[in-house]
TIMI-13374 format. One record per atom (N, C-alpha, C): residue in one letter; x, y, z. Coordinates in steps of 0.2 Angstrom, whole numbers, padded with zeros to 4 digits, always signed. Layout:
AXYZ;...
END
This chain:
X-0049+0255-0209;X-0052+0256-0202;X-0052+0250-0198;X-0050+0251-0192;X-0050+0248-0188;X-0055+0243-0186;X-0055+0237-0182;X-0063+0233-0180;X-0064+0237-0173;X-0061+0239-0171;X-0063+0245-0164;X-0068+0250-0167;X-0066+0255-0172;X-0067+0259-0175;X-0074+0258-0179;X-0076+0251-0179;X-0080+0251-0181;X-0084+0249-0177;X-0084+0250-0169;X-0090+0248-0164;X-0097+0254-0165;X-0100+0250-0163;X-0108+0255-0162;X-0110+0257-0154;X-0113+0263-0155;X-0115+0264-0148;X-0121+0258-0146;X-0124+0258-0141;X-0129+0255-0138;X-0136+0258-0143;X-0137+0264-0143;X-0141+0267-0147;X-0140+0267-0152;X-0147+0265-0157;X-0147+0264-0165;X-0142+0264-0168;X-0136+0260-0166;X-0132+0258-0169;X-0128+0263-0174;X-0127+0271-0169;X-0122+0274-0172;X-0116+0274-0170;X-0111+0275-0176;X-0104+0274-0174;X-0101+0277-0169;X-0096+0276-0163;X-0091+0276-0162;X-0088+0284-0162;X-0087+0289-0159;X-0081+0296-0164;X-0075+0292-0162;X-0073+0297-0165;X-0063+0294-0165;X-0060+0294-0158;X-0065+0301-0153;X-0064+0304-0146;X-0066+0298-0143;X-0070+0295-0142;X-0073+0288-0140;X-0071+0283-0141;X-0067+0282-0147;X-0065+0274-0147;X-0059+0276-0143;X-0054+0281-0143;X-0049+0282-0141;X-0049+0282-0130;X-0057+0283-0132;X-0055+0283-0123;X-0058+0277-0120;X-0064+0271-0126;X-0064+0267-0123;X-0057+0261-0123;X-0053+0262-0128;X-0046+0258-0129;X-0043+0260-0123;X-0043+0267-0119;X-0038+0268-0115;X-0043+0263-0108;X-0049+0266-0109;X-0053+0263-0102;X-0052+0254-0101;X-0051+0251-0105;X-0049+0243-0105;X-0047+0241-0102;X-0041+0245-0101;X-0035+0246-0093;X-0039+0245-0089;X-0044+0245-0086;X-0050+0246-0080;X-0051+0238-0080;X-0049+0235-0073;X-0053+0227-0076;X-0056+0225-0069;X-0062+0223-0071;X-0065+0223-0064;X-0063+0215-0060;X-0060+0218-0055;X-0056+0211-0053;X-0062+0206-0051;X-0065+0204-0051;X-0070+0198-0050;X-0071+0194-0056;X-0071+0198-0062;X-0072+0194-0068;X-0066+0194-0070;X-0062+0197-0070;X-0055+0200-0071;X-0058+0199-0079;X-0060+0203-0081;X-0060+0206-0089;X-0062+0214-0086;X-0061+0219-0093;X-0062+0224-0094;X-0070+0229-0091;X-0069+0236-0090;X-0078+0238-0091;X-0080+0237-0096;X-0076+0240-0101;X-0079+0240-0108;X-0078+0233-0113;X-0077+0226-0112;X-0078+0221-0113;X-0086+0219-0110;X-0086+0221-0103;X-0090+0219-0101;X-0095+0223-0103;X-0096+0228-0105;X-0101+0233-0107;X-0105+0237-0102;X-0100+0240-0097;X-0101+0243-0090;X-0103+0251-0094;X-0099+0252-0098;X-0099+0259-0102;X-0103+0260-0106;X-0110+0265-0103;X-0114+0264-0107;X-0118+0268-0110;X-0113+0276-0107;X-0114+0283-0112;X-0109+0288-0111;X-0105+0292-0117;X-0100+0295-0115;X-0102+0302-0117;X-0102+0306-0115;X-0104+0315-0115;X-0096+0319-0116;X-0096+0320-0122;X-0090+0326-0121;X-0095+0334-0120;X-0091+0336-0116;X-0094+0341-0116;X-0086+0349-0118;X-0086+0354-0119;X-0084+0358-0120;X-0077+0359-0113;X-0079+0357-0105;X-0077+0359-0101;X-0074+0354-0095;X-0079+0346-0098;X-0079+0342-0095;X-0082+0336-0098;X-0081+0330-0098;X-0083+0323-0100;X-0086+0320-0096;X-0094+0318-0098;X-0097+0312-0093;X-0097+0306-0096;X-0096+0301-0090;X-0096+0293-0092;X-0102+0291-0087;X-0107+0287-0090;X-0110+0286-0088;X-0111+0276-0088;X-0109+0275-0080;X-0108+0267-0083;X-0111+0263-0076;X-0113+0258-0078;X-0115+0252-0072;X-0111+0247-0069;X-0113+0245-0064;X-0111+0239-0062;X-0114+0232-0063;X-0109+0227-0062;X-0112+0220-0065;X-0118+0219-0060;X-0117+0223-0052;X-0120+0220-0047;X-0123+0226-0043;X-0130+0227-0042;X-0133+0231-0041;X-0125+0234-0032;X-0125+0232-0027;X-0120+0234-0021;X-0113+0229-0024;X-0111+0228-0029;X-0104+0228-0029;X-0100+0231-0025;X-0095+0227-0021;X-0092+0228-0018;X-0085+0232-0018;X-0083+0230-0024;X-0077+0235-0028;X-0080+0241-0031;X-0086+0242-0031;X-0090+0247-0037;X-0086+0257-0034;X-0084+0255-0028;X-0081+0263-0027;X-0074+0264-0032;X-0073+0258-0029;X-0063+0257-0034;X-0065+0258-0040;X-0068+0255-0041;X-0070+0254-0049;X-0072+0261-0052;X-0076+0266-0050;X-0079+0269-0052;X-0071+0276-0052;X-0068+0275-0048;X-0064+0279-0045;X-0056+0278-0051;X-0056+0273-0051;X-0052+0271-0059;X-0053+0272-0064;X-0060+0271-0067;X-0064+0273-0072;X-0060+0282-0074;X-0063+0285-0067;X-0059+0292-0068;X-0055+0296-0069;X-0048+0290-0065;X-0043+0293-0065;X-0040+0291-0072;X-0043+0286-0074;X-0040+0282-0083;X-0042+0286-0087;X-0048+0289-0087;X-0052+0293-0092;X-0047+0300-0089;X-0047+0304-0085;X-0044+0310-0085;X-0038+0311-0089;X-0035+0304-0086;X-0026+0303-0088;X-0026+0304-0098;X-0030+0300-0098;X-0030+0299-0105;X-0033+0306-0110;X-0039+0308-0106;X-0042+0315-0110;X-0039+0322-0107;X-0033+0322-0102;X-0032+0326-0099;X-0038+0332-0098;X-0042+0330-0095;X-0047+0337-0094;X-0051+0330-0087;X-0057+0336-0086;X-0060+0334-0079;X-0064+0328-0083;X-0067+0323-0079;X-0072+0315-0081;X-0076+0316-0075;X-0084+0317-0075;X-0086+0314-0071;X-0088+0307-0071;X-0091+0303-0070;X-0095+0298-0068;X-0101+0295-0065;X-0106+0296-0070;X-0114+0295-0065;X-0114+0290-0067;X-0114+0284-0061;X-0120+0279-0058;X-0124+0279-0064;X-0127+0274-0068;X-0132+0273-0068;X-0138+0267-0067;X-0144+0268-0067;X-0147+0263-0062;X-0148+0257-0068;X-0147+0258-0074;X-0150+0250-0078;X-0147+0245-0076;X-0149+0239-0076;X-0147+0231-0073;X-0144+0229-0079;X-0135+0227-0077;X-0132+0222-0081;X-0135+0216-0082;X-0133+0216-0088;X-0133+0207-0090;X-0128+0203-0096;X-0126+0199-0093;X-0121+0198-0100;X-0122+0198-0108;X-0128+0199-0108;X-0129+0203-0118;X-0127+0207-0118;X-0125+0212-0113;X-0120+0220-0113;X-0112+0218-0115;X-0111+0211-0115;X-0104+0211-0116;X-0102+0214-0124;X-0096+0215-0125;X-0095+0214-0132;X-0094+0206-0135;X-0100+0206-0140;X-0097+0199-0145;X-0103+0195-0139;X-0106+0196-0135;X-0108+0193-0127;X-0106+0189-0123;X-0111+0187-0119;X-0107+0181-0115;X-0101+0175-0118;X-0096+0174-0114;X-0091+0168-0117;X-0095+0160-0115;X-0096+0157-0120;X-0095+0150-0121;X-0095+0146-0115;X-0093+0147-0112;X-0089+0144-0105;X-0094+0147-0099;X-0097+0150-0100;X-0101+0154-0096;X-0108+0149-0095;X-0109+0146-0100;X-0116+0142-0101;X-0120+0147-0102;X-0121+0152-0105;X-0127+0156-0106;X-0128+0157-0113;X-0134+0154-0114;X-0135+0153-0123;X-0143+0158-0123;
END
């Protein structure tokens, strides 16, 4: 098994399906140019929904009026559709990032202990 393969959700640390690591490794591709790292590095993706007809992703921004957050959300969808070929919406959601959402967390370099 993979170390991807072995990510957890946000919630009680259930695994990952195979349908979700597969779309977070395509979403990666997304990088939000300001930090220039990834959504899902940064831990912007923070619930996926398949649904029978259609897939929700539900993700934040680092910054409540983000300035790229239109592009960015608009990316998010055309990468996720490209990759699950079917429809992706995308809902906003209101939680406040913080660098503990990253993966592995903040970098070293950042000063944040």
């Amino acid at each position: 098994m993979s170390d991807i393969a072995e990510e957890m959700t946000a919630e009680a640390g259930i695994p990952y399906s195979e349908q979700e690591i597969g779309l977070r490794d395509a979403l990666r591709d997304v990088v939000d140019p300001e930090l220039g790292m990834s959504i899902v590095e940064l831990g912007l993706i923070r619930k996926v929904d398949f649904h029978p007809d259609l897939t929700e992703i539900t993700m934040i921004m680092t910054t409540p009026f983000c300035p790229y957050g239109p592009a960015l959300l608009e990316q998010t969808r055309r990468t996720a559709e490209k990759h699950l070929q079917g429809p992706v919406k995308i809902t906003l959601g209101m939680e406040m990032w913080e660098p503990s959402m990253m993966e592995g967390g903040p970098p070293a370099e950042w000063g944040l202990y």
